[in-house]
DSSP file (Angstrom, degrees, kcal/mol; ACC not computed):
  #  RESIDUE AA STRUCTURE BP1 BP2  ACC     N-H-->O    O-->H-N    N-H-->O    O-->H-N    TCO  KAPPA ALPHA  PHI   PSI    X-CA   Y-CA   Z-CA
    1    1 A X              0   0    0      0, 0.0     2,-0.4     0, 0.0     0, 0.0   0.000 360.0 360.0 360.0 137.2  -15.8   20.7   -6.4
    2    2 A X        -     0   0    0      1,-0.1     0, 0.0     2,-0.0     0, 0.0  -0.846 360.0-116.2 -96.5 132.9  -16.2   16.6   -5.5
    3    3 A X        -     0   0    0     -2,-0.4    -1,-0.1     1,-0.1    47,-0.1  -0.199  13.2-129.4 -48.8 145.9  -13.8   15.0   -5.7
    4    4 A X  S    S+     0   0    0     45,-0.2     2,-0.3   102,-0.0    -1,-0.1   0.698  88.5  22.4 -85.3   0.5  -13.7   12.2   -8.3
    5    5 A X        -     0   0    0    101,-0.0   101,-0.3   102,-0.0     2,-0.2  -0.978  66.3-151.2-142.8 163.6  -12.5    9.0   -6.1
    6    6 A X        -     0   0    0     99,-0.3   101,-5.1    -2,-0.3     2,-0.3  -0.772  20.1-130.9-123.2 169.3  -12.7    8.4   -2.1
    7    7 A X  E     -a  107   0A   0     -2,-0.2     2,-0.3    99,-0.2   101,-0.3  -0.837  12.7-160.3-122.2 160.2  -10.2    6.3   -0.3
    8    8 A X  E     -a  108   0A   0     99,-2.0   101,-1.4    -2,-0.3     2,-0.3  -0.937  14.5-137.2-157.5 121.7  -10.7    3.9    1.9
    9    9 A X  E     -a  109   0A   0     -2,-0.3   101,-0.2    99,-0.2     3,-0.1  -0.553  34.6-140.4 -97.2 111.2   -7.6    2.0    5.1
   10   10 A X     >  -     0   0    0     99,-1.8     4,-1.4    -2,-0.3    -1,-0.1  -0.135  24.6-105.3 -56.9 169.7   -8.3   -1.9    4.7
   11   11 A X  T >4 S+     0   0    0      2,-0.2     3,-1.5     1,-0.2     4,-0.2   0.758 125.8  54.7 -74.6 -97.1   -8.2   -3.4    8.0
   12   12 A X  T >> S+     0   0    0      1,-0.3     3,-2.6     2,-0.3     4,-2.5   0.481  99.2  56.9  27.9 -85.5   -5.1   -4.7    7.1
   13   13 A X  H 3> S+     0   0    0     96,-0.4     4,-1.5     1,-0.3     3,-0.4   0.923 111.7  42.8 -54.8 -52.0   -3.8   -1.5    6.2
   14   14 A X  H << S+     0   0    0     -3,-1.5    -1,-0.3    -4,-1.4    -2,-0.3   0.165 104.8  61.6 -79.1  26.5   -4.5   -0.1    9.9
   15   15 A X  H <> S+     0   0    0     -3,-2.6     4,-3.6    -4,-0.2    -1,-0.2   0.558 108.4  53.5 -59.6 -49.5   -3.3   -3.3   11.6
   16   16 A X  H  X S+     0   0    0     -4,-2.5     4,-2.3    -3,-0.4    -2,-0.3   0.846 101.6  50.1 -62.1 -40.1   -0.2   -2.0    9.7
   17   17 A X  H  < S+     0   0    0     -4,-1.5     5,-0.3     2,-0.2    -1,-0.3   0.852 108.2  52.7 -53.0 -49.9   -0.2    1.2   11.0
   18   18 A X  H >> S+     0   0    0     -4,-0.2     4,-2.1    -5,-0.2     3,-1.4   0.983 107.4  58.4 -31.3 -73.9   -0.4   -0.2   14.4
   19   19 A X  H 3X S+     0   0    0     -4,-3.6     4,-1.9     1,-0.3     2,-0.4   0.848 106.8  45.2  -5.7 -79.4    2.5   -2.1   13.2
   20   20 A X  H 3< S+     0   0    0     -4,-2.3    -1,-0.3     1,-0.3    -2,-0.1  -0.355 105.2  58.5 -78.6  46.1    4.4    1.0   12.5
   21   21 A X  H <> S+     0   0    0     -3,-1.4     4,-2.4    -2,-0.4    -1,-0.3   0.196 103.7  47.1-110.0 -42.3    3.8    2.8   15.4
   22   22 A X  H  X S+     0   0    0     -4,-2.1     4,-1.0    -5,-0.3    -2,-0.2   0.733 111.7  56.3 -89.1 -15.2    5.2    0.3   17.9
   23   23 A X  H  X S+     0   0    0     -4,-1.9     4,-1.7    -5,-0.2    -1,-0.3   0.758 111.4  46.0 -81.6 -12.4    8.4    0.0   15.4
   24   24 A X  H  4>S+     0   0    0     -5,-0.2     5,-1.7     2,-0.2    -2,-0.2   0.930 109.4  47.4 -91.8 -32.3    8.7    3.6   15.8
   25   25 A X  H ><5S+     0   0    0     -4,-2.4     3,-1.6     3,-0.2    -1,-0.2   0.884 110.5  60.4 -63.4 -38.9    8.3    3.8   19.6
   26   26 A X  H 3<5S+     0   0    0     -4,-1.0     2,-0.2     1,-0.3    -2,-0.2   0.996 113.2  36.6 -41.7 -71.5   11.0    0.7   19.8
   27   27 A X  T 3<5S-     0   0    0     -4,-1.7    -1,-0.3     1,-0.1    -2,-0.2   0.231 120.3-117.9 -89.2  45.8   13.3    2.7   18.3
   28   28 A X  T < 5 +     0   0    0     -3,-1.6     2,-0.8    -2,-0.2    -3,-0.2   0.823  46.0 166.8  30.1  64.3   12.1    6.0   20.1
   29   29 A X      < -     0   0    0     -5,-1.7     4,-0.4    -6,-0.1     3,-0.3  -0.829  24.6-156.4 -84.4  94.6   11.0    8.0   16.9
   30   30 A X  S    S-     0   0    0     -2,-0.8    -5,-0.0     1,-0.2     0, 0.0  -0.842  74.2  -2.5 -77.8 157.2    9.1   10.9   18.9
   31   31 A X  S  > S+     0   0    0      1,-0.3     4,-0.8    -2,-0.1    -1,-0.2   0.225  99.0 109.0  75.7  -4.4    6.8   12.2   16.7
   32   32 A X  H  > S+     0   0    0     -3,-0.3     4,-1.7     2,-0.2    -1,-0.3   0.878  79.0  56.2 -77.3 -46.6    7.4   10.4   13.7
   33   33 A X  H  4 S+     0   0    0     -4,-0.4    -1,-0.1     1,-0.2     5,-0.1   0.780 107.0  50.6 -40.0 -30.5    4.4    8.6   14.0
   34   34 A X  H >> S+     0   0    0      1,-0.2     4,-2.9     2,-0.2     3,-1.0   0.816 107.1  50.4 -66.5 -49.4    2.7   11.7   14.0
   35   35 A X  H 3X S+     0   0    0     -4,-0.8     4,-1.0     1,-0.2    -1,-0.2   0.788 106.0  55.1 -75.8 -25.9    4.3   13.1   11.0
   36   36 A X  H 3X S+     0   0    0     -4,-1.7     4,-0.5     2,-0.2    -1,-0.2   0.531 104.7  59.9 -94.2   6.3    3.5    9.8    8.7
   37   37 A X  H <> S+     0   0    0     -3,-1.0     4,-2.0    -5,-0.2    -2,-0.2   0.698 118.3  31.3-101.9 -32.3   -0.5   10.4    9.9
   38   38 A X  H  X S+     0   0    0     -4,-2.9     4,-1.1     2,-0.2    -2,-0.2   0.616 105.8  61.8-114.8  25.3   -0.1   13.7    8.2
   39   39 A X  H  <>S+     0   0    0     -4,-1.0     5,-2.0     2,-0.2     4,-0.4   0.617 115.4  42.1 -56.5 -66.2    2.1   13.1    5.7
   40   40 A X  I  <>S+     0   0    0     -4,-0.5     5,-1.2    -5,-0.2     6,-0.4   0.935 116.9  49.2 -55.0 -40.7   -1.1   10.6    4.8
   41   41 A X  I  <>S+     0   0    0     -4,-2.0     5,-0.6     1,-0.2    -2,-0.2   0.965 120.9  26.0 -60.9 -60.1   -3.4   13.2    5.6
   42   42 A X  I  <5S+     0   0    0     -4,-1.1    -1,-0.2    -5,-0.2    -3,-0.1   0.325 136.2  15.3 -93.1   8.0   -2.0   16.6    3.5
   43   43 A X  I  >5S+     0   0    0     -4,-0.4     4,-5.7     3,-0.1     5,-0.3   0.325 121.5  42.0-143.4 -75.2    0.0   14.8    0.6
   44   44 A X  I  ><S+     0   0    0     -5,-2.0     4,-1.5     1,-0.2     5,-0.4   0.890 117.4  39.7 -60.4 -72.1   -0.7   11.1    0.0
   45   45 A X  I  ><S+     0   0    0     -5,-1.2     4,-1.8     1,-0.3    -1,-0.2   0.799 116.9  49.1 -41.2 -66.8   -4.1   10.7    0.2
   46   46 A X  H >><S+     0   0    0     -5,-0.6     4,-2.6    -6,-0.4     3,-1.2   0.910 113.7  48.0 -18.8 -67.8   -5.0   14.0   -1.6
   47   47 A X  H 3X S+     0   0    0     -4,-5.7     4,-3.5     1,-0.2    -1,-0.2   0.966 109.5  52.1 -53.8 -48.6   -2.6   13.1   -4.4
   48   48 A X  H 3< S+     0   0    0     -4,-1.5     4,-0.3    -5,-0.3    -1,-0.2   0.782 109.3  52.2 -10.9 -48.8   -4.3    9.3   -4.5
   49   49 A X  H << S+     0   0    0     -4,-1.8     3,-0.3    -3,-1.2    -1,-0.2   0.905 123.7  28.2 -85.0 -49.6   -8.0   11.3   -4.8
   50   50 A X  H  < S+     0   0    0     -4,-2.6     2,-0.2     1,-0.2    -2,-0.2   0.904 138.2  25.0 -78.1 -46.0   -6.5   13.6   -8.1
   51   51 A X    ><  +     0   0    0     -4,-3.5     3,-2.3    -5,-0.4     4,-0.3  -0.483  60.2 163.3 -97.7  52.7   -3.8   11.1   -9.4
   52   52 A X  G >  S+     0   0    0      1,-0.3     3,-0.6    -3,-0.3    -1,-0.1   0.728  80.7  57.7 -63.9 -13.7   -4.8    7.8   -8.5
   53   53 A X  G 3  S+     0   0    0      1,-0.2    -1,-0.3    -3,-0.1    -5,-0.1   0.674  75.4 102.8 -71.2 -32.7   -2.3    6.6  -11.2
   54   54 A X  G <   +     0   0    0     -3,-2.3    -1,-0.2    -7,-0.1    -2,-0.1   0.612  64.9  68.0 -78.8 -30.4    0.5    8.4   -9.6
   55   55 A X  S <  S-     0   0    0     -3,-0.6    36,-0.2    -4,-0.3     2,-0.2  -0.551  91.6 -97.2 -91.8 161.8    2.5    5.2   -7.8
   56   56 A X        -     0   0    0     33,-0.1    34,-2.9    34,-0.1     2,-0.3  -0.442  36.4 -87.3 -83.3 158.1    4.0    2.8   -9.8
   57   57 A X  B >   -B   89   0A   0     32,-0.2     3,-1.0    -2,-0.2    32,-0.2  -0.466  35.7-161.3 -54.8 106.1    2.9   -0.6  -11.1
   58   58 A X  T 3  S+     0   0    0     30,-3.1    31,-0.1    -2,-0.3    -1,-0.1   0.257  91.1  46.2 -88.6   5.5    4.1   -3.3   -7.8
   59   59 A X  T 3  S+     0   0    0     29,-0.2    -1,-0.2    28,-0.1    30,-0.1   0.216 106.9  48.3-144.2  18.1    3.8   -6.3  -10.6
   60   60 A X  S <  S+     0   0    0     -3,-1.0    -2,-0.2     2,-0.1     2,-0.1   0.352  83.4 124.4-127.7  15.6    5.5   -5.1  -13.8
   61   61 A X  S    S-     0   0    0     -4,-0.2    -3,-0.0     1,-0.1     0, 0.0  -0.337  78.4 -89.8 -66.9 136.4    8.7   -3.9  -11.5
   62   62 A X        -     0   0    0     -2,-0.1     2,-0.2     2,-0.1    -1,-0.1  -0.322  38.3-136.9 -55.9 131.5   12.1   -5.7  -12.9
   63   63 A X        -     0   0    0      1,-0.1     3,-0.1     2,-0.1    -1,-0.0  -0.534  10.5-157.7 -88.5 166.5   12.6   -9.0  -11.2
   64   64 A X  S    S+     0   0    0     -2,-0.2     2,-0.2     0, 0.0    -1,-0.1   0.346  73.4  10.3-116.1 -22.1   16.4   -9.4  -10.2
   65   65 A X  S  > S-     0   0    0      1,-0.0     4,-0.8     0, 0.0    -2,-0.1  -0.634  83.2-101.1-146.4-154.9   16.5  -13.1  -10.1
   66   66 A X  H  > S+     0   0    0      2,-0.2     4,-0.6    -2,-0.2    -1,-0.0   0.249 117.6  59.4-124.1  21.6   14.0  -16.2  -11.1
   67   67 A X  H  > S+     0   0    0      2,-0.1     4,-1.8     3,-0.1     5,-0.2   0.650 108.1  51.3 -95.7 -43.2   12.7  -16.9   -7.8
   68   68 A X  H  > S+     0   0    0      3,-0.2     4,-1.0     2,-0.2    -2,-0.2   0.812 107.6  48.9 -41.2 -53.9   11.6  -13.4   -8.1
   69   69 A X  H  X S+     0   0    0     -4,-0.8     4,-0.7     2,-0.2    -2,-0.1   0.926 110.9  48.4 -23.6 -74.6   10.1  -13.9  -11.3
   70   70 A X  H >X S+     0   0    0     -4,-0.6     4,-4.3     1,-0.3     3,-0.7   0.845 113.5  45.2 -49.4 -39.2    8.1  -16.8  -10.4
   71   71 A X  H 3X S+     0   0    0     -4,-1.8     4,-2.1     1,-0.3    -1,-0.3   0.951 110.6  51.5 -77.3 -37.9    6.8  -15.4   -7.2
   72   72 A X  H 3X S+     0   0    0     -4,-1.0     4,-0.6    -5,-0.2    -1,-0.3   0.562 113.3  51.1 -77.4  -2.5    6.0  -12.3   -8.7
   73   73 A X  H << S+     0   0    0     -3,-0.7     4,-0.4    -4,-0.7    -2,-0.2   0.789 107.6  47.7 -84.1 -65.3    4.2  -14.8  -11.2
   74   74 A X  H >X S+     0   0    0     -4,-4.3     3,-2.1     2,-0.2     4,-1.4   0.894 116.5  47.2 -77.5 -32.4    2.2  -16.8   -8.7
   75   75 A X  H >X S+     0   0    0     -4,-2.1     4,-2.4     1,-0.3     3,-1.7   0.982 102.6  60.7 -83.6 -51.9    1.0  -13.2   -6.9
   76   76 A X  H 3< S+     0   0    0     -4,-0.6     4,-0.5    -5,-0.3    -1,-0.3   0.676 106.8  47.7 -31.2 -34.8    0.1  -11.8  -10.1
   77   77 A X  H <> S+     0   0    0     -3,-2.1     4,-0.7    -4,-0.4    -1,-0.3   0.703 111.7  53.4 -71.8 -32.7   -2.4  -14.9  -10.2
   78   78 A X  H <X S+     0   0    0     -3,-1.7     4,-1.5    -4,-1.4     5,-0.2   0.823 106.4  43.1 -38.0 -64.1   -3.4  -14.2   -7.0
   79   79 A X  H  X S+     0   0    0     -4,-2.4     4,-1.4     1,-0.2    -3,-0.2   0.690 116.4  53.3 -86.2 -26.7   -4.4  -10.6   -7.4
   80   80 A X  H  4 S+     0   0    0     -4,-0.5    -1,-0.2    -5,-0.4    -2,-0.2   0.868 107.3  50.2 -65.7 -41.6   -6.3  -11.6  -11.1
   81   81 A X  H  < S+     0   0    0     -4,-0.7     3,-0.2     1,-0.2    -2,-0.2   0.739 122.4  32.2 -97.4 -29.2   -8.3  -14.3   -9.6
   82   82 A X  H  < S+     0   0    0     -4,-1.5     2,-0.6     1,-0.4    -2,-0.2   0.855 141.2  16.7 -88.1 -41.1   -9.6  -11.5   -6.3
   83   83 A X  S  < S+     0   0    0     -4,-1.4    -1,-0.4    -5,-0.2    20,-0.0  -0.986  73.5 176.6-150.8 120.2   -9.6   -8.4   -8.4
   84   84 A X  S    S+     0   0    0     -2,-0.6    -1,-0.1    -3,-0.2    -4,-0.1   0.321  89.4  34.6-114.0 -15.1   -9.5   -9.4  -12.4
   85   85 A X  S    S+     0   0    0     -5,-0.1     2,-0.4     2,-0.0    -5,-0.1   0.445 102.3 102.6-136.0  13.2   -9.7   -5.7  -13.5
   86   86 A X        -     0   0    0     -7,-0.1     2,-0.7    -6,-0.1    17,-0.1  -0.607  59.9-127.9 -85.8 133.2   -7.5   -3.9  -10.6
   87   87 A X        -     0   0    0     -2,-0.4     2,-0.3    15,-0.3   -29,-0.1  -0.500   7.3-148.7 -66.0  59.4   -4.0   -2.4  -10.2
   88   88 A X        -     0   0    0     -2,-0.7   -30,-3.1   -31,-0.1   -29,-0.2   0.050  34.6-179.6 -78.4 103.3   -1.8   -3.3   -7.6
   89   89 A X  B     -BC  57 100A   0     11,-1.6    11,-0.6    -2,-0.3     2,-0.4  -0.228  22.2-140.7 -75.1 169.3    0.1   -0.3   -7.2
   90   90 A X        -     0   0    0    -34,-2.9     2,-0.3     9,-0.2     9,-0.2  -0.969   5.9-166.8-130.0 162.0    3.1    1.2   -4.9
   91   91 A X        -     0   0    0     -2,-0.4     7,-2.9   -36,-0.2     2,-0.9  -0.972  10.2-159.6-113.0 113.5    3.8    4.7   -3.2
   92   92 A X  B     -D   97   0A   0     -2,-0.3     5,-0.2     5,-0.2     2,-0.1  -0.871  12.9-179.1-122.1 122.2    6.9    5.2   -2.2
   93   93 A X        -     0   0    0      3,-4.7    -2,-0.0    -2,-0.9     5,-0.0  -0.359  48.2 -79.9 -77.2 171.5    7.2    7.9    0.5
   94   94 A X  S    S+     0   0    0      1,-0.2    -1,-0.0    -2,-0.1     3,-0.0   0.969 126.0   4.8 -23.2 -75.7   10.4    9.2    2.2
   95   95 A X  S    S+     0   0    0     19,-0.0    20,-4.9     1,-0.0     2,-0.3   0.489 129.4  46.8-116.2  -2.8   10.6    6.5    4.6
   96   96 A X  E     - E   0 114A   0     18,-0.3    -3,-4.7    19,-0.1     2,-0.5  -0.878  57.7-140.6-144.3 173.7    7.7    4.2    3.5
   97   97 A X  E     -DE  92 113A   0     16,-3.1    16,-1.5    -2,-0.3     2,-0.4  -0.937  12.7-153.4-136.0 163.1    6.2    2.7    1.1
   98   98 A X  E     - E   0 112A   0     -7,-2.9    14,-0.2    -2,-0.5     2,-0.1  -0.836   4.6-162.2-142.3 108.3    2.3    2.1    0.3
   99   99 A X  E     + E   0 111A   0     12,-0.7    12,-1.8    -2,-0.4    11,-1.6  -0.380  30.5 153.5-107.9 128.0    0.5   -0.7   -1.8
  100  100 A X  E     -CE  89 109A   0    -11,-0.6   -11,-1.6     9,-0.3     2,-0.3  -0.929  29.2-142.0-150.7 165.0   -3.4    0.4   -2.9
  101  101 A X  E     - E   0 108A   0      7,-1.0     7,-2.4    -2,-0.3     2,-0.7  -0.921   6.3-141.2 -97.4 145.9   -5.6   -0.4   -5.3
  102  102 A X  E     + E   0 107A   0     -2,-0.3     2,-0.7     5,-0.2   -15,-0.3  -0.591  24.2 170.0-109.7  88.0   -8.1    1.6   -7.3
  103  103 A X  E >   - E   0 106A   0      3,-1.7     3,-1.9    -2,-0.7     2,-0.8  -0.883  67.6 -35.2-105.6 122.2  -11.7   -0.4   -8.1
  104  104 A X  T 3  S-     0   0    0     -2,-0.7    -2,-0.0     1,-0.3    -1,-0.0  -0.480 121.6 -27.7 101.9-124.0  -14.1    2.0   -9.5
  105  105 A X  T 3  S+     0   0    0     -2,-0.8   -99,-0.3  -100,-0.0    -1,-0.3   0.507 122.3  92.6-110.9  -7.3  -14.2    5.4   -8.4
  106  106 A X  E <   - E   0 103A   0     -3,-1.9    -3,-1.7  -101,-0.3     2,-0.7  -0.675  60.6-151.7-105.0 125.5  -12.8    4.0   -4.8
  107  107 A X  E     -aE   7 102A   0   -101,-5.1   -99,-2.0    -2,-0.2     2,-0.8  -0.842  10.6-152.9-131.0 125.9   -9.1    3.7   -3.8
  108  108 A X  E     -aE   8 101A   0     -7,-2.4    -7,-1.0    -2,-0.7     2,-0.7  -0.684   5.8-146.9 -86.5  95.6   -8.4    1.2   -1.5
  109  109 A X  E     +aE   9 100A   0   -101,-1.4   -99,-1.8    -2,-0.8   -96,-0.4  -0.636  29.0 170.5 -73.3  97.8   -5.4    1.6    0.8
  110  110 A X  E     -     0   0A   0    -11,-1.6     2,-0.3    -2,-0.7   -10,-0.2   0.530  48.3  -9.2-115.1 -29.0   -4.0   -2.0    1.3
  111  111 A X  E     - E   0  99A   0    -12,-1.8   -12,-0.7   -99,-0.1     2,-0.3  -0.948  57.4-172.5-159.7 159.4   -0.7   -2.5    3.1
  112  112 A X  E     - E   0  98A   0     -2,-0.3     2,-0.3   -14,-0.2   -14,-0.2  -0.981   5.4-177.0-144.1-176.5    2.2    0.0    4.3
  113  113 A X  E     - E   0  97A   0    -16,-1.5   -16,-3.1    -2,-0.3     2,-0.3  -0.889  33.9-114.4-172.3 135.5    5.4   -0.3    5.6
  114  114 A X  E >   - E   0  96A   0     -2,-0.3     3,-0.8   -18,-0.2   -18,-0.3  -0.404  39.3-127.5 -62.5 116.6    8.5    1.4    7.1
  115  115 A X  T 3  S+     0   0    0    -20,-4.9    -1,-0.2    -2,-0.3   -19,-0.1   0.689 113.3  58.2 -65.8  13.9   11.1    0.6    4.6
  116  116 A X  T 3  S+     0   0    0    -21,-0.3    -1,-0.2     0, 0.0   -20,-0.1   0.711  93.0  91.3 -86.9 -37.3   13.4   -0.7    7.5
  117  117 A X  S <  S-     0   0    0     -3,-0.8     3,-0.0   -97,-0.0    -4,-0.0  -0.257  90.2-109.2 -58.3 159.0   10.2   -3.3    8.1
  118  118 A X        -     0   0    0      1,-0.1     2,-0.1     3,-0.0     3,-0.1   0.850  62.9 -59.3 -18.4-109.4   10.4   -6.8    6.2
  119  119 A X        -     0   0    0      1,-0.3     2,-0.2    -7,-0.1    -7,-0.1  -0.397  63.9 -52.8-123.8-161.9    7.9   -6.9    3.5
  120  120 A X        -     0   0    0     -2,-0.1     2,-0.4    -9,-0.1    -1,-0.3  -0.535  41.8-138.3 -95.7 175.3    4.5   -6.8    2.5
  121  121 A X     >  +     0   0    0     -2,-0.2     4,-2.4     1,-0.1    -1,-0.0  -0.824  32.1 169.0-150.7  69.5    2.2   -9.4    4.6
  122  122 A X  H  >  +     0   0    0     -2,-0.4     4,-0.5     2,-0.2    -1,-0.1   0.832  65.7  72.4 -76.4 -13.5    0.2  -10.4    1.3
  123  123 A X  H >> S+     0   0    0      1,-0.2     3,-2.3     2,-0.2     4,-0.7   0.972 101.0  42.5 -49.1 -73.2   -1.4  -13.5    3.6
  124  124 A X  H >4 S+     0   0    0      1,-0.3     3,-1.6     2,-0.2    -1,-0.2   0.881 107.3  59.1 -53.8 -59.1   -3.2  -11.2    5.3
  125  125 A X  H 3< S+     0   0    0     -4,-2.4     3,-0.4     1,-0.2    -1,-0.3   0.541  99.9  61.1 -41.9  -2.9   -4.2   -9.3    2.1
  126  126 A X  H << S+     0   0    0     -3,-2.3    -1,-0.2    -4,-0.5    -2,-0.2   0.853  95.9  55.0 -92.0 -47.9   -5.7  -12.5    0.7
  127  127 A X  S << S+     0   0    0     -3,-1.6    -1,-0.2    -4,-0.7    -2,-0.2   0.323  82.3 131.7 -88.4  10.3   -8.3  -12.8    3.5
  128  128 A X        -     0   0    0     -3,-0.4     2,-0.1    -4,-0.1  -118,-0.0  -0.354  69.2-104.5 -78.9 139.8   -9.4   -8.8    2.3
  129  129 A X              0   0    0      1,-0.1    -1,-0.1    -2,-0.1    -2,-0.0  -0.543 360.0 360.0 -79.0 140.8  -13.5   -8.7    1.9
  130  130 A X              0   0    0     -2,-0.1    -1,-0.1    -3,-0.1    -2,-0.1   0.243 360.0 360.0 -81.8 360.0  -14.1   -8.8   -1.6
């Protein structure tokens, strides 16, 4: 049986990975890295490919404050003006969490992050090939 969607790591997203490798070797994680590439491999992606639906909505999430609001306002404008008929979704794993989009039949892996790192690095997502 084919699957109905393929997935696809943004540059971006594997700068990020990078990312998260060299925070896990800082703090001397053996083998954790290892275990979030097939953590992606045997669970997220698979689920992604059957459910693309499955993470929650990253821009209808309860603001806490109005600086929050606003920002989540101006990105929301952002994300319309590159991709006018796209989701920006989240996945939240155990220890990370993982921002994609779905255009088509194609689901587009777009930022991750150790939930100990900062944030998301939506500059860089801006500059994403259209």
């Amino acid at each position: 049986m084919k699957a109905k969607y393929t997935v696809k790591l943004t540059a971006n997203f594997e700068r990020n990975l990078d990312e998260i490798e060299s925070f896990l070797e800082e703090f001397d994680a053996p083998g954790s890295f290892d275990t979030l590439l097939d953590d992606l491999t045997d669970v997220v992606i698979p689920n992604l490919i059957h459910f693309p639906k499955i993470g929650r909505s990253f821009l209808e999430r309860p603001a806490g404050s109005l600086e929050t609001t606003n920002s989540l306002r101006n990105l929301e404008k952002k994300f319309r003006s590159i991709l006018r008929h796209a989701d920006l979704r989240e996945y939240v794993m155990t220890d990370y969490i993982l921002l994609y989009t779905q255009l088509e039949d194609t689901i587009h892996l777009l930022s991750i992050r150790h939930q100990r790192q900062l944030s998301f690095d939506f500059t860089a997502l801006w500059a994403m090939p259209r």
